[in-house]
C-alpha positions in Angstrom: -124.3 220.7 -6.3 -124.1 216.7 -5.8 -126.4 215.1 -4.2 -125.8 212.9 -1.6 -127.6 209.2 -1.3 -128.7 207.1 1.8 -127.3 204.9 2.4 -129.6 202.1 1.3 -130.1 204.0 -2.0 -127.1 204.2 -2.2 -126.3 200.2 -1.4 -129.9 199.9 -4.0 -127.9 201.5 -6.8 -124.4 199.5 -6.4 -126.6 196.3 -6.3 -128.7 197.4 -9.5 -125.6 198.1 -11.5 -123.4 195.1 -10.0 -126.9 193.2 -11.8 -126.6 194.9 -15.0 -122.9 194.4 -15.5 -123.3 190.7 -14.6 -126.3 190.4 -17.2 -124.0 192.5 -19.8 -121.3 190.2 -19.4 -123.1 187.3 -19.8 -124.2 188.7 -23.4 -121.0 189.5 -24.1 -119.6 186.1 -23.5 -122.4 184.5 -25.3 -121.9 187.0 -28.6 -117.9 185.5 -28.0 -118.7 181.8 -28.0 -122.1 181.5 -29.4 -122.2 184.3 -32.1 -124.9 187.0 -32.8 -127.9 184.9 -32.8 -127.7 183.1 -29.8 -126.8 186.0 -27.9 -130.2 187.5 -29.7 -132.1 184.7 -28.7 -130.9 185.0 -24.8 -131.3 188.6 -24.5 -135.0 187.6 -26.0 -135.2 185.5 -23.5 -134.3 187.9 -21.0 -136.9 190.5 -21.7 -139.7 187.8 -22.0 -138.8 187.2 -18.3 -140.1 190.9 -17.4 -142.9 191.5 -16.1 -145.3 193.8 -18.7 -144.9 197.0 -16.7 -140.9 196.7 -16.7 -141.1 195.8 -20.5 -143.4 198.5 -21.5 -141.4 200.8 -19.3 -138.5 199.5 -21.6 -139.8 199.8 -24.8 -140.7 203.9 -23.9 -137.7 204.8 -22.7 -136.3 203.2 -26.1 -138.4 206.0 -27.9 -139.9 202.1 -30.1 -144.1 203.3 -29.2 -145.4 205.8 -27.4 -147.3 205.4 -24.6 -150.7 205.6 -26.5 -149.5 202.5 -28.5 -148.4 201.0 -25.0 -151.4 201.2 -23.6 -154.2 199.7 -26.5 -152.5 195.9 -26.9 -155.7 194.2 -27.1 -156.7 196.5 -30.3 -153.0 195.2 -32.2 -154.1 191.8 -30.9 -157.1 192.1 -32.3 -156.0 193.2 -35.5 -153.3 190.2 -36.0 -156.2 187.6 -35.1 -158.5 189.3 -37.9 -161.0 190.0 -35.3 -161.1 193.6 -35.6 -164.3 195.9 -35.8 -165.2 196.2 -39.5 -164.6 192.5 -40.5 
C-alpha cells in the first residue's frame, strides 16, 4: 500500500533532498579539484556546523556510539583533561 504525502510533506521532502544533492555535489567536486583531504576537511566542516542534537542524531544512526555513550560527554571530557574521579 503507498502512502500518500501532503502536500507540504511532500514539498518538505523534495526540498530536503534537493539540499542533500547540492551538499553531495559540492563534495564531489571538491574530492575532483581538491583531492581527498580537502574534501575531508569540508565535510568536517560541515558537521561542525550542526547543531549537537543533529550530530548526535548522526553519529547513532551511523551505528559509531550508542546512545549511552551519546549522552555522558562531560565524563569523556573529563577523562581527556585528566580530571576524572580517582586522580
Amino acid at each position: 500500500m503507498r502512502h500518500h504525502l501532503s502536500k507540504s510533506s511532500e514539498a518538505d521532502f523534495i526540498s530536503r533532498e534537493h539540499l542533500v544533492r547540492l551538499l553531495v555535489q559540492q563534495i564531489e567536486r571538491t574530492f575532483a579539484t581538491d583531492g581527498r583531504d580537502q574534501a575531508l576537511h569540508d565535510v568536517a566542516d560541515m558537521l561542525r556546523g550542526l547543531d549537537e542534537a543533529a550530530l548526535r542524531a548522526l553519529v547513532h544512526r551511523q551505528g559509531l556510539q550508542s546512545e549511552d555513550e551519546l549522552t555522558e560527554p562531560e565524563v569523556d571530557s573529563a577523562r581527556a583533561e585528566g580530571t576524572g574521579e580517582g586522580e
